[in-house]
KOLKOL-308089 format. One line per 3 residues: number of its first residue (from 1); their letters; for each residue x, y, z of C-alpha. Coordinates in pm, 1 decimal. Layout:
<nodes>
NUM> A> X,Y,Z | ... $
</nodes>
This chain:
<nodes>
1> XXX> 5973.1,-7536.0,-6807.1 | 5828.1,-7519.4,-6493.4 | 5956.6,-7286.5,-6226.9 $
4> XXX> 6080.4,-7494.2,-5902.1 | 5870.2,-7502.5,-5577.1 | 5914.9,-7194.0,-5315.9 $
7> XXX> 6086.6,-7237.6,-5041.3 | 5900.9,-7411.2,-4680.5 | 5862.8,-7083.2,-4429.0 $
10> XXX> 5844.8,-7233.9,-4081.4 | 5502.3,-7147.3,-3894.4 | 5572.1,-7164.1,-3580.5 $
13> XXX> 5937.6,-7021.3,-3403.2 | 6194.8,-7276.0,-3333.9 | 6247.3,-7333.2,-2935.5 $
16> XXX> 6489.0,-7203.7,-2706.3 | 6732.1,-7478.3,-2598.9 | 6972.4,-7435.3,-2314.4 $
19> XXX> 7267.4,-7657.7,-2358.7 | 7502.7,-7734.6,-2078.5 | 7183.4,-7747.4,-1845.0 $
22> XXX> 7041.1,-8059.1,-1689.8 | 6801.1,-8155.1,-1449.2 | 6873.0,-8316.5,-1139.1 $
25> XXX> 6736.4,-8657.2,-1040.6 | 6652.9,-8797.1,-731.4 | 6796.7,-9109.1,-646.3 $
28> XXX> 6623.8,-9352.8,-416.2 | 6824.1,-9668.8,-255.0 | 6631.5,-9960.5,-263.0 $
31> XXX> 6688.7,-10191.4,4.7 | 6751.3,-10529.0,-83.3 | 6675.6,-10793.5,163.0 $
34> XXX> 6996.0,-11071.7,184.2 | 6991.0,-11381.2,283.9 | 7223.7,-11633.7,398.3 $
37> XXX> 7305.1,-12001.7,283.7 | 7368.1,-12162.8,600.9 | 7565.8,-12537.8,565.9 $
40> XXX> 7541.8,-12825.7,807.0 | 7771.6,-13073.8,910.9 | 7715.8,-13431.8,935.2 $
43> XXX> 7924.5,-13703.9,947.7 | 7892.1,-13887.4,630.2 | 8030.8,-13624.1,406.0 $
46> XXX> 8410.7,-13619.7,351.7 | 8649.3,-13267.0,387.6 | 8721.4,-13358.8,24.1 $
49> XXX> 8335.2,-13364.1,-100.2 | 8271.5,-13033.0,115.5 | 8587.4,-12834.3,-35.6 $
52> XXX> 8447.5,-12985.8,-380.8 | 8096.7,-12893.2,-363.9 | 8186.2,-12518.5,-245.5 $
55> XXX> 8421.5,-12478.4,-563.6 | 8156.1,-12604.4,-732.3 | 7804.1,-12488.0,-654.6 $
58> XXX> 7991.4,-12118.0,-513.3 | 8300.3,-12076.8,-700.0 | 8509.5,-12073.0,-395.4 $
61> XXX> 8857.7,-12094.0,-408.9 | 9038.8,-12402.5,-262.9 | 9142.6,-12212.5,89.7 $
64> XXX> 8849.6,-12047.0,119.5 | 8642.5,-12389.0,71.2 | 8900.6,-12571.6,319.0 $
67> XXX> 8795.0,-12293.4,582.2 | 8451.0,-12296.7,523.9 | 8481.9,-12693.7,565.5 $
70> XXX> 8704.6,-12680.7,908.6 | 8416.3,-12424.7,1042.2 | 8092.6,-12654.5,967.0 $
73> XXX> 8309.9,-12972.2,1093.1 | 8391.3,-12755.5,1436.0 | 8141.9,-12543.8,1486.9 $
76> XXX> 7822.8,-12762.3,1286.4 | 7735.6,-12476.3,1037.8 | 7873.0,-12215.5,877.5 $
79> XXX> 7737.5,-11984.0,631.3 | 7878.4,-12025.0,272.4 | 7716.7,-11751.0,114.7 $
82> XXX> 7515.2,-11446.0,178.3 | 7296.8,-11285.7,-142.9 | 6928.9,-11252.3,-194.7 $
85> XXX> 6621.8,-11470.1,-143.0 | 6573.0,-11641.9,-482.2 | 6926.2,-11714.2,-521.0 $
88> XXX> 6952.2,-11847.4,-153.0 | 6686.7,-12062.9,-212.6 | 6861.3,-12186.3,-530.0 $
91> XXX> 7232.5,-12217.3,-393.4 | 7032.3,-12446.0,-93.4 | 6859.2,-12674.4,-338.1 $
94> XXX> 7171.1,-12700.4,-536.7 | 7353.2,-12821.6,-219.7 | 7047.0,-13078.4,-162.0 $
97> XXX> 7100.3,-13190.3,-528.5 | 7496.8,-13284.8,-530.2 | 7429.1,-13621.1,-472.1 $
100> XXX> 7605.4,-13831.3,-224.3 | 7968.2,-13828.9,-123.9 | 8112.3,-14148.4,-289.3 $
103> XXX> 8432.1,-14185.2,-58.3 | 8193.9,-14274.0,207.0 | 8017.7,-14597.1,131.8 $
106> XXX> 7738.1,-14514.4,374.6 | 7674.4,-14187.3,241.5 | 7342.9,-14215.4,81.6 $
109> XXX> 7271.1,-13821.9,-2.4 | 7369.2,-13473.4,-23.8 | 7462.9,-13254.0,269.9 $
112> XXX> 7196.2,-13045.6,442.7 | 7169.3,-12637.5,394.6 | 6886.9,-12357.7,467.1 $
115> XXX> 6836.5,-12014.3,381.5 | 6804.1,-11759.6,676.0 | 6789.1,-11363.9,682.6 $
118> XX> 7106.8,-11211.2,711.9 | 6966.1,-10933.0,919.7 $
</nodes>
């Protein structure tokens, strides 16, 4: 019978591990431009198509929509959300999408919006 293989001899020393020890990092802030999404008001959109647009292109809640309404009907824009470029310049061409307000019979689009730096 044959006699089994000898044993593997390591060639080379294992290395020298510290545990517990670790190196620091440096962290760098990246500054991210925002933007806002500025609304405008008009007067062939209803309070009830504003509030219903906000809840549904921003997920705002129903007071925070009815303020944001009351502000671009007093003061003829108000900015509805503030985030960065790309999704600015989505959130404004979703507003241009909605469609038309169908309380008003006139109505015969969406409501106007822009993007602008926040700073």
């Amino acid at each position: 019978m044959p006699s089994p293989p000898a044993p593997l001899k390591p060639t080379a020393p294992a290395p020298e591990v510290e545990v517990g020890v670790a190196e620091e990092e440096e962290v760098h802030a990246i500054h991210v431009p925002r933007y806002h999404v500025v609304l405008f008001d008009d007067d062939d959109h209803s309070y009830e198509y504003v509030i219903e647009m906000l809840m549904a292109l921003f997920g705002h809640g129903l007071r925070t929509a009815y303020d944001m309404a009351s502000t671009v009907d007093r003061a003829g824009r108000v900015v509805v959300e503030t985030t960065t470029k790309e999704r600015a310049g989505l959130k404004r061409d979703q507003v241009h999408a909605y469609g038309p307000d169908w309380r008003i019979p006139h109505c015969t689009g969406s409501m106007s919006a822009d993007v602008e730096p926040a700073e």
